[in-house]
C-alpha positions as CSV (number, residue, x, y, z in Angstrom):
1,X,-0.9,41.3,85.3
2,X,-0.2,38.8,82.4
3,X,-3.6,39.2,81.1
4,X,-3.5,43.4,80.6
5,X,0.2,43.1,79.3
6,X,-1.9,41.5,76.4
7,X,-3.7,44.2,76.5
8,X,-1.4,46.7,75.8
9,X,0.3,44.4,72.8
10,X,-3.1,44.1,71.2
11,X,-4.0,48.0,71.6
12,X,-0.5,48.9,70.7
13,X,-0.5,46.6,67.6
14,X,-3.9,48.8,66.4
15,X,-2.5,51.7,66.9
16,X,0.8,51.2,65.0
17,X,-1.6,49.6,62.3
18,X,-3.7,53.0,62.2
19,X,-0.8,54.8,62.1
20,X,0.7,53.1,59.2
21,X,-2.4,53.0,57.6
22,X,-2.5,57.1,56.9
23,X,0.5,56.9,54.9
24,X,-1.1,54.4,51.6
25,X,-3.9,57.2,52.1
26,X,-2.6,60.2,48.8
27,X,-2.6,63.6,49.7
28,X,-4.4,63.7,52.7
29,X,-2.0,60.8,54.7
30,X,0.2,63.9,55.4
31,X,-2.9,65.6,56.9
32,X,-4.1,62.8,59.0
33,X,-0.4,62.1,60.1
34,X,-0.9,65.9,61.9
35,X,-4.1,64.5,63.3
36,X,-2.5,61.4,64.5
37,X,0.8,62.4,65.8
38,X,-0.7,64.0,69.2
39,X,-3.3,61.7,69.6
40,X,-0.5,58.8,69.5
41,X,1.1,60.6,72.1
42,X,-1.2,61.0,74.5
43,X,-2.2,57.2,73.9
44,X,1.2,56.4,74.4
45,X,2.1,58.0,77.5
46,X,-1.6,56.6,79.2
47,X,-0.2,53.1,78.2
48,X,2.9,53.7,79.6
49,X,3.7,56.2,82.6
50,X,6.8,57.6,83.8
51,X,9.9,58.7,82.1
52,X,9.9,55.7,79.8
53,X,6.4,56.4,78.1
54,X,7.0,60.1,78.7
55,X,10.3,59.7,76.3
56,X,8.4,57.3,74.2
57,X,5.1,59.8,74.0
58,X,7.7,62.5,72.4
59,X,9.2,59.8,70.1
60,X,6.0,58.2,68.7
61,X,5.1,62.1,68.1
62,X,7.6,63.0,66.0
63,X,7.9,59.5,64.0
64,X,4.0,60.4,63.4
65,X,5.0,63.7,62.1
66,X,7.7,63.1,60.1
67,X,7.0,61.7,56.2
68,X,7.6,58.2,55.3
69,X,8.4,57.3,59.2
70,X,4.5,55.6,59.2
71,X,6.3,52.0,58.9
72,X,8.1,52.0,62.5
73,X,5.7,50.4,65.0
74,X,6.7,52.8,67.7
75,X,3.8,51.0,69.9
76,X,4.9,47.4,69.4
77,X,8.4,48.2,70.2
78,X,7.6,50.5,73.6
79,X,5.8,47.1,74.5
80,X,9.0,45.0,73.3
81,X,11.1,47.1,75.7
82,X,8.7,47.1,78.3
83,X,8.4,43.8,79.1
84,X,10.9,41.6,77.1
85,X,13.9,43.8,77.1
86,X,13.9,46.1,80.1
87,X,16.4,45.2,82.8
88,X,13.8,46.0,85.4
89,X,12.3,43.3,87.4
90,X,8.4,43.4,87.6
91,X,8.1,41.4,90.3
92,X,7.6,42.6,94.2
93,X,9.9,41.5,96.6
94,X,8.4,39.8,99.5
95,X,10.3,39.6,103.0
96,X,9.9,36.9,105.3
97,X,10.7,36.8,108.6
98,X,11.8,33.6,110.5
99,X,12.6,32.8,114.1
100,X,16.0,30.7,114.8
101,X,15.3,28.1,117.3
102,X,18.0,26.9,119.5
């Protein structure tokens, strides 16, 4: 589990770089950015399912589309909230039976 929640930081951390990278490229950034923005999505909500990456598919989308946006790294912080900040625990609850003896 640790080792593919490395994974994700390293895969997230490439795509934010990608996407950041389209906006130093004149003229045809904005084009690419169209290109991008879906694909970033979809690569979003495969990294992380359920509500969470569902909402954070639709936000990396529009940050993609919109101009001058390129600089958030929607990826890096979906990971951030994922597994630093979220209140969830991540950890399976075990039960254990035991016997009282008289």
């Amino acid at each position: 589990m640790k080792n593919d929640k490395y994974k994700l930081l390293r895969k997230g951390i490439i795509y934010d770089l990608i996407g950041m990278a389209t906006m130093f490229i004149p003229i045809a950034g904005a084009f690419l950015d169209m290109l991008w923005a879906p694909y970033a999505a979809k690569k979003m909500g495969d990294m992380y399912p359920g509500n969470a990456g569902k909402i954070a598919s639709w936000i990396v989308f529009i940050e993609e589309i919109l101009p001058i946006t390129d600089v958030i790294p929607t990826f890096t912080l979906m990971w951030l909230y994922t597994f630093v900040f979220s209140s969830e625990k991540k950890t399976e609850t075990q039960i254990i039976e035991a016997e009282v003896i008289k």
